[in-house]
C-alpha positions, 0 to 999 in steps of 0.5 A: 500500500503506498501512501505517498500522494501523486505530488510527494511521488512527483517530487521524489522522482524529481529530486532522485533523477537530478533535476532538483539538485540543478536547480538548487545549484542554479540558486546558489550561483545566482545568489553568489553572483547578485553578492559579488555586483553588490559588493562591487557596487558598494565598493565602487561608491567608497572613497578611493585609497590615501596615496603614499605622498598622503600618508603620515611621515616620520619625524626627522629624527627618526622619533615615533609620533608621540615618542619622547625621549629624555632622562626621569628621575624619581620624585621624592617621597613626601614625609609625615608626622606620623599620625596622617598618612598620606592619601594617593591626591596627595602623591606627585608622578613617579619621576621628573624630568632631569636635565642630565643623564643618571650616573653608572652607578645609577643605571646598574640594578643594585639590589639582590639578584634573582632568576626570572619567575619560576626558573629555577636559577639563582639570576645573574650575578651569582 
């Protein structure tokens, strides 16, 4: 007994020779097109590339934009009575600009040496 109606077996026979899976190809490349002359169309009304002479120039110096360069100091910290501490507002920056570079002595790290985190090693210097 079939219970497929005279359409569902129509459709069946249509699909299992071919003729669906041409035309669902046929959709798919007519969408593909109409997406490729929309994004030309689209493209097309945008403004053009800035040519190379447009494009920002490097300093002389050879500086990045932005880039400064000079020697800091670090600020002092201010001292108290003891009984008010002292609240970040009250704080100037971390360093100050000075005119000469810092010292040697100054440049080379001081403290205890020690490897990098989790390395295992005693760090340089020992």
């Amino acid at each position: 007994m079939n219970t497929l109606s005279a359409a569902q077996t129509l459709a069946a026979g249509v699909w299992q020779s071919g003729l669906g899976q041409v035309l669902g190809g046929l959709v798919l490349v007519a969408v593909l097109i109409a997406a490729f002359w929309l994004g030309t169309r689209v493209r097309n009304r945008e403004s053009n590339p800035p040519k190379p002479e447009d494009q920002p120039h490097r300093p002389d110096d050879g500086s990045l934009p932005g880039e400064a360069s000079g020697y800091r100091r670090p600020t002092e910290m201010p001292q108290t009575d003891g009984e008010h501490r002292l609240m970040p507002y009250q704080l100037k920056d971390g360093s100050e600009a000075s005119p000469d570079p810092p010292t040697e002595e100054k440049r080379k790290w001081g403290g205890i040496s020690s490897g990098g985190f989790g390395s295992g090693g005693t760090g340089h210097g020992d």
